[in-house]
N, C-alpha and C positions, 0 to 999 in steps of 0.2 A: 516191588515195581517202582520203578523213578518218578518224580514229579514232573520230567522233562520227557518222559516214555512219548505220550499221545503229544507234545508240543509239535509246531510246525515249523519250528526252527530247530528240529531235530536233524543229527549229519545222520551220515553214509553208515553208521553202526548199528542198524536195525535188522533185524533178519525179517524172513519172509514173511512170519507169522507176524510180526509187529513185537518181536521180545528183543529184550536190550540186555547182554551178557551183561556181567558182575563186572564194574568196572573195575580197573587194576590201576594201580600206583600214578598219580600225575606225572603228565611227561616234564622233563627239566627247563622247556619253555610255558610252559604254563602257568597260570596265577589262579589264588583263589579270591574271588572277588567280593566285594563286600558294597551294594548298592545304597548308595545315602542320598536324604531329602535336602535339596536348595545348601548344600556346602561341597566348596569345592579345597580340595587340598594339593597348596604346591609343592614341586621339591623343598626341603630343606627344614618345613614349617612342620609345629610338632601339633594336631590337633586332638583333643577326646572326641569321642562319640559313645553313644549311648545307644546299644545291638539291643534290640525285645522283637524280633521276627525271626522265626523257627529258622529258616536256612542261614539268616547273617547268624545268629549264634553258633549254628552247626557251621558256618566259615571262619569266625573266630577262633573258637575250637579247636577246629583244624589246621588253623595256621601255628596255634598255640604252640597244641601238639606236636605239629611237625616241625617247629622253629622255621615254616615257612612266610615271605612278605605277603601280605594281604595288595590285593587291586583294587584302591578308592574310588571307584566314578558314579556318576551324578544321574540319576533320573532325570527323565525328560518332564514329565507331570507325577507335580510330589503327592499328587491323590490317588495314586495306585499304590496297594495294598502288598499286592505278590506280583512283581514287577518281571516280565520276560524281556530275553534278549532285546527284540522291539522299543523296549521298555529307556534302555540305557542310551546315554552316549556312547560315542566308539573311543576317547581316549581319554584316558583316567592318569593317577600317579600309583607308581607303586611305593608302598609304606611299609614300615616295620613295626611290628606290635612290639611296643617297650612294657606295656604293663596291662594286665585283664582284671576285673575286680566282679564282682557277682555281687548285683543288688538285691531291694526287695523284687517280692512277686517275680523272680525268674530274669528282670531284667539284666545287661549288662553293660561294663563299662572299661572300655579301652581306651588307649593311649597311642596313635601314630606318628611317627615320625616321615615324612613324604623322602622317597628316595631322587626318584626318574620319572618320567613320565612313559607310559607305555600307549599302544593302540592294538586293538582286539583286531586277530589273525583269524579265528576260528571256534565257534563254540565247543566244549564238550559236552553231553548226555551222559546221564546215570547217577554222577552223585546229587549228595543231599543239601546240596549248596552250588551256589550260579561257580562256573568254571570258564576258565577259556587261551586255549594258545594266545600268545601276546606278542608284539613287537618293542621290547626295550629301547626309546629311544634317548639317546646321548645329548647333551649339550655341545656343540659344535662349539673347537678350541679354538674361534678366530679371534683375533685382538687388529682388525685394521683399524685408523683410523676414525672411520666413518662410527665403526663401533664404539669406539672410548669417546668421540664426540655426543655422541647420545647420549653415554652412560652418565660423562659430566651433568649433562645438562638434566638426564633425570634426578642423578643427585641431589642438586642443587632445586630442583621442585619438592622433593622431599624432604630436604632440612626448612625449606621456607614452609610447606606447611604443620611440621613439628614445631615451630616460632610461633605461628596464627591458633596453635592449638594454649588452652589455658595450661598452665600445670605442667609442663611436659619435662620428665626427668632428661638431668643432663644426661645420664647414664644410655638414653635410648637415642639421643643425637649422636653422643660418639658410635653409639655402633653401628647407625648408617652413615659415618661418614670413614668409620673402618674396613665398608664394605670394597672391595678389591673387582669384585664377579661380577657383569654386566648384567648377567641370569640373573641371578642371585638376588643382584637387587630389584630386578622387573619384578620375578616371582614376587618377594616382600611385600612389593610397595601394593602389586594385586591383592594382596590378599589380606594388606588391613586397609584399605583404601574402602570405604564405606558406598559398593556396587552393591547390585543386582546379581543373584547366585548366576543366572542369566550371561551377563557381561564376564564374570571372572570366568564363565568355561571358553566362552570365547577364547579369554586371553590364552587359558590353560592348551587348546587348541592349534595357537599359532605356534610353528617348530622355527621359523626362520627369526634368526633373534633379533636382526636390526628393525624388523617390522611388528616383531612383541617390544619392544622398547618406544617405537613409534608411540603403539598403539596406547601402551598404557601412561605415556607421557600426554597423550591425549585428553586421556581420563583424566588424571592425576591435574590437568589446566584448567577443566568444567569445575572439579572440587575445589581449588584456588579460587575463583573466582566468587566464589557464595560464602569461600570462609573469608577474605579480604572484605566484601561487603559486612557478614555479620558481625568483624571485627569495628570496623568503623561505625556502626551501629551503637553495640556496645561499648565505646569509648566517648560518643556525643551524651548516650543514655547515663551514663557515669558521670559525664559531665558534670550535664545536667542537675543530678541528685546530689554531688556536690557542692555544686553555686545555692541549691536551696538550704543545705545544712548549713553551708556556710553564712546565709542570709539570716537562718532562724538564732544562729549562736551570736552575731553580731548582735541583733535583736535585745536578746537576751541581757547581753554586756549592756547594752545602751540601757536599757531598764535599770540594771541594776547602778550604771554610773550616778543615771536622774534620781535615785532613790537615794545614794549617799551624798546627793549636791541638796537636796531638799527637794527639788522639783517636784511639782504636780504629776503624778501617776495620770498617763491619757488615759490609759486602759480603766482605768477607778472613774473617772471624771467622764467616760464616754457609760459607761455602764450607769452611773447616776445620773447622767441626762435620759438615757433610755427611762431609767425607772422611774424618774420624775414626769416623761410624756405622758405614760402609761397609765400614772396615778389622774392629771391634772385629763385625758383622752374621754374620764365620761362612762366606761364600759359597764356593758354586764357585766354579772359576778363570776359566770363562768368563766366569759372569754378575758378578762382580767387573769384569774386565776389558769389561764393557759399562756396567757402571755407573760407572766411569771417565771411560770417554768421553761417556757423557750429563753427568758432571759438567765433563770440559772446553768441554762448549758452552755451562754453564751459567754460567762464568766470563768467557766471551768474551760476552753475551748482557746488555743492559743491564735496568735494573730496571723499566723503564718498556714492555718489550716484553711481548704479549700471552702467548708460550712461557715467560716466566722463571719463573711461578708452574705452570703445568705441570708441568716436567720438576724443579724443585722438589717438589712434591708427590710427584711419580713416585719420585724416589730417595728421597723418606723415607718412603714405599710399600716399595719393596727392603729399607731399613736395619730397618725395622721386624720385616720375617720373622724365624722361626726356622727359619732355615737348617741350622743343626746344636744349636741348642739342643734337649734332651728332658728331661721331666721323671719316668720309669718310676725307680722304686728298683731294690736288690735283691727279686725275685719270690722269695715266702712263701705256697706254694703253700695251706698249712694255715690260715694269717690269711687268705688270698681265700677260701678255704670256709666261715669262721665270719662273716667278712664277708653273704656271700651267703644263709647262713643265716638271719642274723641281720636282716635287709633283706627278703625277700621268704621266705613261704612257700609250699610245694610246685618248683614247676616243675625238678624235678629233673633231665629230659632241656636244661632250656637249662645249668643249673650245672654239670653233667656237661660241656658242651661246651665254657666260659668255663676251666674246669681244666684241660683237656684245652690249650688254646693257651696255659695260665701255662706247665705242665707244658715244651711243645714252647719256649717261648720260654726256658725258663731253661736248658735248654740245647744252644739252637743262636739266640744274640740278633741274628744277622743272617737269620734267617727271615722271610719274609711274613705280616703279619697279617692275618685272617681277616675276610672281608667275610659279615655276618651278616643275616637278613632275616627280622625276628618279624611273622606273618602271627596275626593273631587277632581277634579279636569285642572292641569298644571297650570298655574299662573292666578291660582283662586285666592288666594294666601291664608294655605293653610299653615305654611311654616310658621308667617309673622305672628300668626294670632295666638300660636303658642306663650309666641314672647310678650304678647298684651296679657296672654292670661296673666303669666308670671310679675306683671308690671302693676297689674287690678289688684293683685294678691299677695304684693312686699315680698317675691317668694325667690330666691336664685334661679335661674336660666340656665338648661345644659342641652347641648343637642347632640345624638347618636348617631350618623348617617349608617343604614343597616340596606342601602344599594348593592350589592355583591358581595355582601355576606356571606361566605359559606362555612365557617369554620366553627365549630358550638364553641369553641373555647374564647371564641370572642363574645359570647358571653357569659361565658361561667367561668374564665379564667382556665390559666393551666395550673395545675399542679408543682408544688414546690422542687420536686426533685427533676425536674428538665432545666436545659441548662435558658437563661433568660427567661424565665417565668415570669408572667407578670400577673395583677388580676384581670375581670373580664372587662368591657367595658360602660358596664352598668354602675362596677364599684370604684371604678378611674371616673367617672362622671360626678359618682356623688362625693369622690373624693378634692376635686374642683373644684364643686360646688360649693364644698365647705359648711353646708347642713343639710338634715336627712329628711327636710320637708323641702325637696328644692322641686320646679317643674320639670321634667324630665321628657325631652320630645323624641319618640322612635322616628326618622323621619322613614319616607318611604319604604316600610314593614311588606310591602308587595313584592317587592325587589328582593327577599331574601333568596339565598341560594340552598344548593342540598349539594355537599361534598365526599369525598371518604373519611374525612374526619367527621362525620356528624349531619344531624341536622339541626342548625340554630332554631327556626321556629318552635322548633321541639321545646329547647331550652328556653325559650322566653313565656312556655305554659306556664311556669313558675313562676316567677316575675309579675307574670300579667292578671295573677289570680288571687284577690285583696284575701282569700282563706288562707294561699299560701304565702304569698309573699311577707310576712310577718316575719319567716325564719328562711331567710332565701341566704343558700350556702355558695359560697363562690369556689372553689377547686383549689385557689392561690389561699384564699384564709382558710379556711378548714372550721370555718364556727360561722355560725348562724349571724345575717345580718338583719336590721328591722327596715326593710320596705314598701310597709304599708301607709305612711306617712308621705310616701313620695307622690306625686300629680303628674302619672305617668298620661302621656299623649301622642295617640298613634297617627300617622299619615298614611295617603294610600291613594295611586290614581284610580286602581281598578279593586274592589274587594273581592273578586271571583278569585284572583290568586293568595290570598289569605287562607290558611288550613283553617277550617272549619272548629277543631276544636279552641282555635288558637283567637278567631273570629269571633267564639261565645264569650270568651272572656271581655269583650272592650264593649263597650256603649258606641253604636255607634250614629255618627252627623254625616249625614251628606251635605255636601257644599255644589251648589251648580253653576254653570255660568254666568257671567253679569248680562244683564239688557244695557242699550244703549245711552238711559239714561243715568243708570247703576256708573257704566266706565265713564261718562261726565263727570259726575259727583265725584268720585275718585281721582280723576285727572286733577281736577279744580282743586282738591283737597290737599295733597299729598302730594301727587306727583310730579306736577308742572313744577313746586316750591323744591323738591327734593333736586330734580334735574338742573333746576337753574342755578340753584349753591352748588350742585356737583360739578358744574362748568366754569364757579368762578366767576357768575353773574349776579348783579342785584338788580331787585324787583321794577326800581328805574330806568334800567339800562337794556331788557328785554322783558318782553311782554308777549304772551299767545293768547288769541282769544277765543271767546267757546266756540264759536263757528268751526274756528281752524280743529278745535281739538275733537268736535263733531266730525267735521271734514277728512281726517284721520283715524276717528271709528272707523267711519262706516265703507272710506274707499278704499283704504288703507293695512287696515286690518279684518283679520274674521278670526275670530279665537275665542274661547271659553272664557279664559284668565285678561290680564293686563301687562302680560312681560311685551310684548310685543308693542304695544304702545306706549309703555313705557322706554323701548326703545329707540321707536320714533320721534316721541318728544325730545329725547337726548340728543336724536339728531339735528332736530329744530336747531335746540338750544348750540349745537357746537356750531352751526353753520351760521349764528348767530355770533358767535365769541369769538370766530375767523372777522370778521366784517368788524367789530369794534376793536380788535385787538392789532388789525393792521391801520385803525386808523380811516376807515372810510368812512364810518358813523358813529356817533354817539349812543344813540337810542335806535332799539329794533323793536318794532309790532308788529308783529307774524299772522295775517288772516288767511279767511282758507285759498283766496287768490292766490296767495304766494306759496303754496306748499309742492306744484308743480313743479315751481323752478328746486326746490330744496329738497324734496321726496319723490321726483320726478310723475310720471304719467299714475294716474290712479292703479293700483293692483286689481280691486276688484267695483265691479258694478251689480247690479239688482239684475240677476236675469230672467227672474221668477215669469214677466210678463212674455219675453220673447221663447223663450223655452215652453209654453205653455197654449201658444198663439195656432198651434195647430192640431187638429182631431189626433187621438192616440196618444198623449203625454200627458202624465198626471204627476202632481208635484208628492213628495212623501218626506216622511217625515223619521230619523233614524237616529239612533244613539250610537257613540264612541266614547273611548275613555280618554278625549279630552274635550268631549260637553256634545251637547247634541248639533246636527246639521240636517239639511234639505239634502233629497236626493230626487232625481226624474226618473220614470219610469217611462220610457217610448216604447210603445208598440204599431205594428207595421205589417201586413197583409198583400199578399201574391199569391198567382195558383201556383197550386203543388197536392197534395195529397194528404190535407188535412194532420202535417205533423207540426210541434211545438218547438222552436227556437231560442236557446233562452242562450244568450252572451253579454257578459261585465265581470267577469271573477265571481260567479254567484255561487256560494255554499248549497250543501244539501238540501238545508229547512226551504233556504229562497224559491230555491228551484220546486219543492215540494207548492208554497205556497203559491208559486205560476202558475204548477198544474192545475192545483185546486180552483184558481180565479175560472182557467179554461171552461173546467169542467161545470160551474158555477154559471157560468153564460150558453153553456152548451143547452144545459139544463132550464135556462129562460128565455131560448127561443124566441118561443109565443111571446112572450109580455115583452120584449125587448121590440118585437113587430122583425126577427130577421129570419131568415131564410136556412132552413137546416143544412139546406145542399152547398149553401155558400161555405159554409165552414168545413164541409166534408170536402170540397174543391180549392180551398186554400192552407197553406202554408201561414204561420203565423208565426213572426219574430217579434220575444220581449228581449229589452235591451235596457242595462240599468248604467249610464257614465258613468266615467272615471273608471276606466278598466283594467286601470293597473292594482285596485284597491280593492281588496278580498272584500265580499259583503256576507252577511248571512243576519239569518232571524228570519222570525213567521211575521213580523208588525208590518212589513211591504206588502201583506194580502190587500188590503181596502183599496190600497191606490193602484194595482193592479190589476183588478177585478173593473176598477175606474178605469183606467187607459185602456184596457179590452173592450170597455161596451163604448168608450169615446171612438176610438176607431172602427167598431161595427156599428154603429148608428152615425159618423158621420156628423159630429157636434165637439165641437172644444169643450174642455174645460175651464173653469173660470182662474185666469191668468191670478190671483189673489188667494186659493184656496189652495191648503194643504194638509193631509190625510194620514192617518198611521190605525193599524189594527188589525190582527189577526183574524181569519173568517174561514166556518166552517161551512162543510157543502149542504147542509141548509141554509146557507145566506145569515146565519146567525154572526155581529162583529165581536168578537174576543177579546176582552181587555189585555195589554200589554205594558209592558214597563219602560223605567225613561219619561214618562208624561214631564214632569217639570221642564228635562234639560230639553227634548223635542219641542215644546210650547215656546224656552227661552230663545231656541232659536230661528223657530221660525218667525217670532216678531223680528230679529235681528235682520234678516230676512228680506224684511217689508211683505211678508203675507199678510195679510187682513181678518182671513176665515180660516177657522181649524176643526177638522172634524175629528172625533175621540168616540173613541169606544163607551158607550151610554155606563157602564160596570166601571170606569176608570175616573168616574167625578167622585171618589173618595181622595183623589190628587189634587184637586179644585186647588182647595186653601193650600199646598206647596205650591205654586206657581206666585211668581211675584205680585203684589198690585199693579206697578207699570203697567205689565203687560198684559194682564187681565183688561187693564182699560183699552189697551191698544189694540185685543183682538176680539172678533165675534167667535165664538163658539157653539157649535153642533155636536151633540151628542146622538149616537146613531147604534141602534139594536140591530139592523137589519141591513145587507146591501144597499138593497131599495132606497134604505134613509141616507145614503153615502152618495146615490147615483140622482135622488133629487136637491140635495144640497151642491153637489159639485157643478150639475148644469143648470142653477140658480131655478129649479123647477118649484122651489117652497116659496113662502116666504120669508124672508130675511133673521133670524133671528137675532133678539137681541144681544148687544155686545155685551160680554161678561156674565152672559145668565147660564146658571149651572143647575 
């Protein structure tokens, strides 16, 4: 039975049953065809193939046998195994088997030579190999014109990219340019021209020649194009490699001319400078003995090579540390105190602590020095006093700004094999600094970032930890450096954004706002003298007096720090340096009369008393991370239907702690003397200013517990008094944090009475003396104690008693 018997591309030779007579002899139009994967064969072109499927060898075979031409054509999808008519294209070439050879395992292997191209008329059914009537088609004999115009110009495409090709025998140009046949040579140039089996049946398909000449002159322009690039490529890249050979052999010569003139070898004379840093650098014995060996590769390693400037760099990267250089005198505990005195005023709990490590270091000087963290409100000067430390303590000065930080490799350094590597910049600092006990300030450590490269905080866990940092490795050196000697010092406005594990590491100092007689002292001290040489003034020629620089706190500025006033005073002084420098006066005294015209109308005034002058407002008392400030809480009542109001940008806890006040007054009624129905009949809005400015925290419980019962009982509070404390619905006050910088500011202020949470007088002694004298203080367990002090229903108590 046939394999083509059940096909459904079976003809008209079936009988009724479904049987297929013994087929007989092929008719003389017919071919035996021979189906092949992704190759196409043109007339003329002699190609092998490789037959191992039961019918192509039984069509081999049988062309053999019958000294009949085999039918070459191309499958549509070369992943079919037993390919049916469906299977094929419709026009193939006819070939001649020149030679058969019988491999291993059965396979086989032919030899075609392409005759004509033919197109399938008709299948046949029965034999044991694909069949089929055919249509022989001819090469059309025209020679117009138009034809030989093409043929030139394919020509001529083809000798130029036998030119572009490397290597190419003369013997294979003369014979396309011996080609005469317009066919002839289209076929050719398809069929070594580096397509798509895809693309060549195409061509194989077009019968009309001027439009196969077209077409594959087409083709044959896209492959030009990519070999004239990859030519010009490879001729700048040869260049190139030639100008460097050429550079290395000059080189070379020049060496060896200086070597027969006597001249000093650079190459010897650079190599014994290296080895002389390295000796004279201080190191360990290890990283000595690695930096040895980086320098004997660097001797075997010629000048022209890409590593020589590298691992150059790198050892005079090593030679440059200070390894065992320090620059600390003998420690003069008494000179760092007048020092520190004399440099910054107040901050006594940080000078206290700077003495305290002279004290420990003078003696026991193989101690660890102290990792230190001033957390305060910007303008406090935390930076400067870095540089007093380093001034108290004979010690080099470096400073790291670590503001937008996100990359760890700025502080670990990168690694030698990127190209610009550098170290990180802990060991670029202490390499400035030029010894390994120098002060070293992180400034604002808050401000670090977290990127895709890393997280730097991460990396400064090492660094910052006196067990590790002893052997703290940078990425750029590759050996252990000694950082334990360093007087590392951290900054920071807010500590909340400090990782915690990163936080344990540092000791840390709060720094809080100045009072107003703190930023006097300082004005008078430092600043008025600093701004007036900065302007190009001497002390005879302008003068400002304390009033004025009074007068400039308090209307002028509101701030934590001194930047602000210190810019103030600059302006004093320039609007003072315009007036002598054109010649109108001599001498300028600036009091506070004159600062209107200079600084124009005052910025701020005292509104404690007008803000307070009416039932339902209570002054409070708040912290921020740049020093504490007054806030108001108004409240205000209408009918409605007993709901709560609460508008200023208030966070969660706030709004939490307004209900709680509510509920806290709902709850004392009776003792308040107010009426239950009143507050089931009204509406009640709390409202805290400034409302463009997020608020949150539980410490605004007291003073709004206060402006609810000021507004339901109809009594002000005392325009001088202001309150801070968290409180639960037993009327218990919670202690809360921030007491210093809320204290400093509300003296700032001009408040007079402060009430505190009774649990929060272990802050007493943080709070300055100034202000201690300048305010009365109440300590309060209970609402009740909050609501008899604020409507002066106590006695007075004393000022500063804790």
């Amino acid at each position: 039975m046939s394999e083509f018997q059940n096909s459904p591309a079976a003809g008209p030779g079936q009988g009724a049953a479904g049987q297929t007579p013994s087929p007989g002899p092929l008719p003389e139009d017919a071919l035996i065809l021979l189906p092949v994967r992704n190759v196409v064969l043109f007339p003329g072109l002699v190609l092998p193939f490789t037959v191992g499927r039961t019918r192509s060898v039984a069509a081999a075979q049988e062309a053999v046998r019958r000294s009949r031409p085999l039918g070459i054509i191309m499958q549509r999808d070369e992943r079919v195994d037993d390919p049916q008519p469906e299977d094929l294209h419709e026009t193939g070439t006819v070939a001649g088997v020149l030679r058969m050879l019988t491999g291993p395992e059965g396979a086989h292997n032919i030899v075609c030579q392409g005759q004509q191209r033919f197109r399938i008329k008709e299948w046949l059914q029965g034999y044991p190999f694909l069949a089929a009537r055919v249509e022989r088609i001819a090469e059309p004999a025209t020679d117009s014109v138009e034809i030989r115009a093409r043929f030139n110009h394919l020509r001529e495409q083809a000798l130029e990219g036998l030119r572009l090709m490397p290597q190419t025998p003369r013997e294979l140009i003369q014979g396309v340019e011996g080609i005469t046949s317009a066919a002839t040579l289209a076929d050719m140039v398809a069929a070594y021209l580096d397509l798509e089996p895809a693309q060549k049946q195409e061509v194989l398909e077009i019968l009309d020649l001027g439009q196969r000449l077209d077409r594959v002159s087409a083709l044959l322009s896209e492959r030009l194009q990519v070999m004239r690039l990859t030519r010009e490529i490879s001729e700048k890249t040869q260049s190139s490699i030639d100008e460097r050979q050429r550079e290395y052999l000059l080189r070379e010569q020049l060496r060896t001319i200086q070597k027969q003139l006597g001249d000093a070898d650079d190459r010897s004379a650079e190599v014994e400078e290296l080895s002389k840093a390295i000796e004279q650098a201080g190191m360990p014995p290890e990283v000595e003995e690695h930096a040895r060996k980086e320098l004997r590769r660097l001797e075997r390693l010629p000048d022209a090579a890409a590593e020589h400037g590298i691992i150059r760099t790198y050892l005079e990267t090593l030679a440059d540390l200070p390894w065992s250089r320090t620059s600390a005198s003998a420690i003069d505990v008494n000179r760092a105190r007048e020092i520190l005195d004399e440099e910054h005023y107040g901050l006594d709990k940080i000078k206290k602590r700077i003495l305290e490590f002279l004290a420990v270091q003078k003696l026991n000087p193989q101690g660890r020095s102290p990792i230190l963290c001033f957390v305060g409100p910007p303008g406090v000067g935390k930076t400067s006093l870095g540089q007093s430390i380093a001034h108290a303590t004979d010690r080099k000065f470096q400073r790291i700004s670590l503001g937008g930080v996100h990359d760890e490799a700025e502080i670990r350094g990168h690694r030698r094999t990127y190209i610009g590597a550098m170290p990180g910049n802990i060991i670029q600092a202490i390499r400035k600094a030029g010894t390994r006990d120098c002060v070293l300030m992180l400034d604002e450590i808050d401000k670090l970032g977290r990127g895709v490269q890393g997280d730097p905080s991460a990396a400064l866990l090492e660094v910052l930890d006196p067990e590790q940092n002893g052997t703290f490795r940078d990425n750029y050196l590759g050996v252990p450096f000694d950082l334990s000697k360093v007087v590392f010092i951290a900054t920071a406005n807010v500590l909340d954004n400090v990782p915690g594990p990163l936080r344990d590491r540092m000791e840390v100092i709060s720094l809080t706002g100045y009072t107003e007689e703190e930023k006097l002292q300082i004005a008078k001290r430092y600043l008025v003298a600093r701004e007036r040489e900065g302007n190009g003034l001497q002390p005879e020629q302008a003068e400002i007096t304390d009033d004025a620089v009074r007068a400039i706190i308090g209307s002028y500025t509101r701030e934590a720090g001194v930047r602000s006033l210190t810019r103030l005073v600059g302006a004093v002084f320039r609007n003072a340096a315009v007036r002598i420098a054109s010649g109108e006066t001599e001498r300028v005294r600036v009091d506070a009369g004159h600062l209107a015209e200079i600084l124009g109308p005052p910025r701020f005034e005292n509104e404690v008393a007008m803000r307070t002058s009416v039932p339902g407002v209570a002054t409070g008392l708040a912290w921020t991370p740049v020093g504490g400030d007054i806030l108001f809480i108004e409240a205000s009542r209408f009918p409605g239907s007993g709901r709560l109001i609460l508008t200023g940008q208030l966070g969660d806890v706030m709004k939490e702690s307004a209900q709680a006040a509510l509920s806290l007054v709902k709850s004392r009624t009776r003792q308040l003397g107010l009426e239950a129905e009143t507050l089931e009949k009204s509406d009640i809005h709390v409202h805290v200013p400034a409302g463009a400015i997020p608020k949150d925290g539980p410490s605004a419980g007291v003073a709004m517990y206060t402006a609810l019962v000021s507004l339901l009982t109809d009594r002000a509070v005392a325009s001088d008094v202001a309150m801070t404390g968290e409180i639960s619905l037993r009327g218990l006050v919670l202690p809360v944090g921030g007491i210093k910088e809320k204290v400093t500011a509300a003296a700032r202020a001009g408040i007079r009475k402060v009430l505190l949470p009774a649990r929060n007088r272990r802050d007493y002694e943080d709070i300055p003396e100034d202000v201690r004298r300048s305010l009365q203080f109440v300590w309060l367990e209970t609402v009740e104690d909050a609501a008899r002090a604020a409507f002066d229903d106590q006695p007075e108590a004393k000022a500063g008693a804790a």
